[in-house]
C-alpha positions as CSV (number, residue, x, y, z in Angstrom):
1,X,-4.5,-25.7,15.4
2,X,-1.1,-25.4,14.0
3,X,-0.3,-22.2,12.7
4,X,2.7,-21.0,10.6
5,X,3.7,-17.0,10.6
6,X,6.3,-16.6,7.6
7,X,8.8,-13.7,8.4
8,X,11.1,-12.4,10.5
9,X,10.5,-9.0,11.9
10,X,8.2,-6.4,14.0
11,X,5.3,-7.5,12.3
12,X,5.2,-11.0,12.6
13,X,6.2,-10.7,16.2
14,X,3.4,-9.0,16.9
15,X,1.2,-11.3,14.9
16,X,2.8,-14.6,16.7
17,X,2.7,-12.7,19.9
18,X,-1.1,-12.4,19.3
19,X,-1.8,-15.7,18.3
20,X,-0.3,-16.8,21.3
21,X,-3.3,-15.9,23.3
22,X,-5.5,-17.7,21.5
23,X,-7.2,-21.1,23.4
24,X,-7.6,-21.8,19.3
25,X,-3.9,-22.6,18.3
26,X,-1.7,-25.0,19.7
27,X,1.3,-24.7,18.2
28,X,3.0,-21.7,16.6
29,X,6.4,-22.1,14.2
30,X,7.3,-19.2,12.2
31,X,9.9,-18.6,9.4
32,X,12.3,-17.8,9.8
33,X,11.4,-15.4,12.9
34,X,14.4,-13.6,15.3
35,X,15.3,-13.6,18.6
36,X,11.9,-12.0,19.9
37,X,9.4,-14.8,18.1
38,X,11.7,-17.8,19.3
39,X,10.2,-16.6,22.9
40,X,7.0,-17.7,22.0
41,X,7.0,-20.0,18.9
42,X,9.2,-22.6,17.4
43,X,11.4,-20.9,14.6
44,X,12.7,-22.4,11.2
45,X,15.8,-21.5,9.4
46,X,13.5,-21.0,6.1
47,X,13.8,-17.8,4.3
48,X,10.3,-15.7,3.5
49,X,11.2,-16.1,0.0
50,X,11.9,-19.5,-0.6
51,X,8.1,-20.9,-1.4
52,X,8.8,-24.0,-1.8
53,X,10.7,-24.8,1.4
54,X,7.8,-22.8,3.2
55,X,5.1,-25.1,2.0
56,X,7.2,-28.4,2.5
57,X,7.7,-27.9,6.1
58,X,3.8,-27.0,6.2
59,X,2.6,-30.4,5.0
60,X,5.4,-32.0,6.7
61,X,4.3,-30.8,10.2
62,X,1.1,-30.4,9.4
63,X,0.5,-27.2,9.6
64,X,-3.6,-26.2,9.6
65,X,-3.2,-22.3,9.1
66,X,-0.1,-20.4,7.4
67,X,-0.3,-16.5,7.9
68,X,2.2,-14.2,6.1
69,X,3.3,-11.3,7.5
70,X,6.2,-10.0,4.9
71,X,4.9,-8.3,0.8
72,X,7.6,-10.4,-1.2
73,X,6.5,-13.5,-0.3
74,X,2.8,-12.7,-1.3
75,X,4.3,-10.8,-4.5
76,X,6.2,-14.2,-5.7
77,X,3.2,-15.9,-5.4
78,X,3.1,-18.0,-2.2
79,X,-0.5,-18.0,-1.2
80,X,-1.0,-19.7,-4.6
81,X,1.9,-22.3,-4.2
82,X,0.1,-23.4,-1.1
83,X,-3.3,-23.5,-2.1
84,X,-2.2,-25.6,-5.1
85,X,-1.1,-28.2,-2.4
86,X,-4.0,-27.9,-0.6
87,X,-2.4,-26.0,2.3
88,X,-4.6,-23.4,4.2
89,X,-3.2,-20.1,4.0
90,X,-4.2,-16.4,4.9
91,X,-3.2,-13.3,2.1
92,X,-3.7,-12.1,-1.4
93,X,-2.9,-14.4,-4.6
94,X,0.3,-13.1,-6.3
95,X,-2.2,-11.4,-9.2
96,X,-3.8,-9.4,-6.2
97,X,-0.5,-8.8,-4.5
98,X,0.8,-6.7,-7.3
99,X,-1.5,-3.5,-6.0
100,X,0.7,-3.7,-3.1
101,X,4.4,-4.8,-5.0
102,X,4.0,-2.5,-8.1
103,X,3.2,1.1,-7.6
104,X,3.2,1.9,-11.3
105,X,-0.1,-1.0,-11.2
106,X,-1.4,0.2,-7.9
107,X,-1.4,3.8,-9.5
108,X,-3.4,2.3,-12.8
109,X,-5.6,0.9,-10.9
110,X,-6.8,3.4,-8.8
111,X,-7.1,5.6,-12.1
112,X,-9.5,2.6,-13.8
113,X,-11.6,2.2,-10.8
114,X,-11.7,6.2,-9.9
115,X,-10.2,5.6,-6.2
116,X,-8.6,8.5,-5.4
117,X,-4.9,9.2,-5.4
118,X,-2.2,12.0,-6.2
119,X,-2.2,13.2,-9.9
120,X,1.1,11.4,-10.8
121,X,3.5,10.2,-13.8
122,X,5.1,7.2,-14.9
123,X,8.9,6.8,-16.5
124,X,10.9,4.1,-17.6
125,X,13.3,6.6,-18.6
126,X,15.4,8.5,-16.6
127,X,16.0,11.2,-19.1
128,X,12.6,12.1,-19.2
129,X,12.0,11.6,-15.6
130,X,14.6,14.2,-15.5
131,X,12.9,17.1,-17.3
132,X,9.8,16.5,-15.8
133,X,11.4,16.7,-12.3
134,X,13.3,19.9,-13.4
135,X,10.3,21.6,-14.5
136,X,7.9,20.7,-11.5
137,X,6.5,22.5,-8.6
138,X,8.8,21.3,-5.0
139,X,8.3,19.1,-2.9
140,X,7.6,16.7,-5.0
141,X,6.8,12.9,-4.3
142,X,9.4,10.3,-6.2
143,X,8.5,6.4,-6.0
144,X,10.4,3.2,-7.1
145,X,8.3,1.1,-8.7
146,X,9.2,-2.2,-7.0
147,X,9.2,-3.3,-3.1
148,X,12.5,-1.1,-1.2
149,X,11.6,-2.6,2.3
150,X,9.4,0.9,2.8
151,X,12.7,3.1,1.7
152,X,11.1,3.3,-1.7
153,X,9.4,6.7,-1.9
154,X,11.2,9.8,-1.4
155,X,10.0,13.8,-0.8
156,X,13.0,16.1,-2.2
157,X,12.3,19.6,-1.4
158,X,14.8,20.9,-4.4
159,X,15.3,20.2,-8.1
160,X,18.4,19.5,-7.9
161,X,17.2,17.0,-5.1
162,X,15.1,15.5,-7.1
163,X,17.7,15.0,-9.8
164,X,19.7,13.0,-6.7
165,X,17.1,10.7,-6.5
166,X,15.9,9.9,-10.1
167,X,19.8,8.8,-10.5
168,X,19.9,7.0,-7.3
169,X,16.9,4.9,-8.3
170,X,17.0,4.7,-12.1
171,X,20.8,5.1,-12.6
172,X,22.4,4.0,-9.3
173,X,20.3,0.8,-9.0
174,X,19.7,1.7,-5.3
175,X,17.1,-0.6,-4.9
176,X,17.8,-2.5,-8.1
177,X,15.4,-3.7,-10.6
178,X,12.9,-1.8,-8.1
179,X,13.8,1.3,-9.4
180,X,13.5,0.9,-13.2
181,X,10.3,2.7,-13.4
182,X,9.3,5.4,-11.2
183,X,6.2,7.3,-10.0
184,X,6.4,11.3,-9.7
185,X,3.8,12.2,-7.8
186,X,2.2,15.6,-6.9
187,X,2.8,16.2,-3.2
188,X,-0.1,16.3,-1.2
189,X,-0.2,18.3,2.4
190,X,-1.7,17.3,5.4
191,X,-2.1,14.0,8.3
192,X,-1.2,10.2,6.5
193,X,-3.0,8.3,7.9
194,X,-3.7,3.8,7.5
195,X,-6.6,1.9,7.3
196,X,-6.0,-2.0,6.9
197,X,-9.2,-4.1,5.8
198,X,-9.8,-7.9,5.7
199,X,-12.0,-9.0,3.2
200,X,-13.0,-12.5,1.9
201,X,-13.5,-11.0,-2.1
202,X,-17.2,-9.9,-1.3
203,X,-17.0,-8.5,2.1
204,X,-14.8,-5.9,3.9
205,X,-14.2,-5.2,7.3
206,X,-12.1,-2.2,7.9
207,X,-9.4,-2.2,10.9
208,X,-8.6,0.2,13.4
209,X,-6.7,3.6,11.7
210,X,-3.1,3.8,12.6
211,X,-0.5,6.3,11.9
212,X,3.2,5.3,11.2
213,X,6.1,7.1,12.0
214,X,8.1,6.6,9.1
215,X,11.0,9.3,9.3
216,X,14.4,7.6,10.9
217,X,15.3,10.7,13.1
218,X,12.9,12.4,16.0
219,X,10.9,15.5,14.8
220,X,10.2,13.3,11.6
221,X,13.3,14.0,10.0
222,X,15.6,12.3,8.2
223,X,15.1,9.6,5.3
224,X,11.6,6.9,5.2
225,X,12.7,3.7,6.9
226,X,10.4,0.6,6.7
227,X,8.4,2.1,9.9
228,X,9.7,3.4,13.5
229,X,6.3,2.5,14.8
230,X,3.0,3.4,15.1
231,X,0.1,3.8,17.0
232,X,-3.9,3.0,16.9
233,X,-6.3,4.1,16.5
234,X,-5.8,7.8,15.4
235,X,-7.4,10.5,16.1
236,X,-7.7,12.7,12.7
237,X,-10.4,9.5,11.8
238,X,-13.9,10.1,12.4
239,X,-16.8,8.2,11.5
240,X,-17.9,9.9,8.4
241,X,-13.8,9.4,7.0
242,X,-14.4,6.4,8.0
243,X,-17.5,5.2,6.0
244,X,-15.9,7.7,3.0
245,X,-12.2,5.9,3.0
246,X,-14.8,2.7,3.0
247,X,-17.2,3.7,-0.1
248,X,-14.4,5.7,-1.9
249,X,-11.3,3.2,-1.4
250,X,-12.1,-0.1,-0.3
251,X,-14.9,-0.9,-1.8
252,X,-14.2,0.3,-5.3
253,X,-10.9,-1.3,-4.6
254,X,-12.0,-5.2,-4.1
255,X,-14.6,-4.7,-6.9
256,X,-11.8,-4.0,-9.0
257,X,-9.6,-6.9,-7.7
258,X,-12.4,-9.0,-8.7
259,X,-13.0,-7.7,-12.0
260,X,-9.2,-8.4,-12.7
């Protein structure tokens, strides 16, 4: 088998790194990978965005299997540029991606389908935004709407910090058109925790937990970066969270995929 990982970071290191080791593939090419991946599979100047340059060099060398590692790919739609070719690919359509690229539509959702999540508000407006943030209990949880490469959502401990970051995102442009609508979130205390599922639309199969170190600095300080590392499994998971974060998230969350 001939399998392409699109991206260029940790991630799809790892992924290539694993599908090294299996007697199924034969090949690996990734796109555009780094210095790491070109170790152990053959690497393509093609950028993760660029979907149609992706799925040419796929039929052109033939590639049986494309997985994708990176969200904006999946968010521009390139699962369903390939399977319009015909082309064998493994993630979400660009309709299902949006729970992951839009946080304003991930937070509807959870709200239609009753999946549990922070009581929260949306703005377009930055004015607004503003006197709700002014008026609000601290810490309070501020989200661009948009992908940020995992800077996106911040926890200011002040009003006047909060004020900082509405303008950084809404006024500023900091993360561009990512930040024209936010989320305000109440801020919820305790262990974060992940759990990753595959499903095939009917089925899920939850992963290992894993907990990632998102702060830049030791001691978890300092701002979010797109992840420091992290570590499976956890051990704050046991098997009753685990069959609840299955009947209570999931679940609920693929019916709802499929009922959109």
């Amino acid at each position: 088998m001939r399998v392409l990982v699109v991206g260029g970071g940790g991630r799809e290191h790892a992924l290539v790194w694993k599908l090294s080791q299996s007697k199924l593939v034969k090949k690996i090419y990734a796109a555009p990978g780094n210095a790491g991946i070109a170790e152990l599979a053959e690497c393509a100047d093609i950028a993760a965005h660029d979907l149609k340059g992706l799925a040419d060099f796929a039929q052109t060398n033939g590639v049986d299997l494309t997985v994708v590692g990176p969200e904006l790919p999946l968010t521009l739609g390139i699962v369903d540029e390939f399977e319009e070719r015909g082309l064998r690919i493994f993630g979400p359509s660009k309709s299902a991606a949006q729970i992951e690229g839009s946080k304003v539509f991930a937070k509807e959702f959870m709200k239609r389908y009753h999946v549990p999540t922070a009581s929260f508000r949306i703005f377009d407006s930055r004015e607004e935004a503003l006197q709700f943030a002014r008026a609000a209990d601290v810490p309070i949880v501020i989200k661009a709407d948009g992908l940020a490469a995992g800077k996106g959502a911040v926890i200011p401990e002040s009003s006047e910090e909060a004020e900082r970051v509405i303008d950084d995102m809404m006024l500023r442009k900091v993360f561009q058109e990512a930040g024209s609508k936010i989320v305000i979130e109440h801020f919820l205390e305790g262990e974060e925790l992940t759990v990753m599922a595959l499903t095939d639309g009917e089925h899920v199969f939850p992963m290992l937990s894993s907990q990632d170190h998102k702060k830049i600095y030791d001691g978890d300080k300092g701002p979010n970066t797109g992840g420091m590392g992290a570590y499976a499994p956890t051990r704050v998971v046991s098997e009753g969270l685990m069959e609840t974060i299955r009947q209570e998230i999931l679940e609920p969350v693929i019916e709802g995929l499929n009922q959109e």
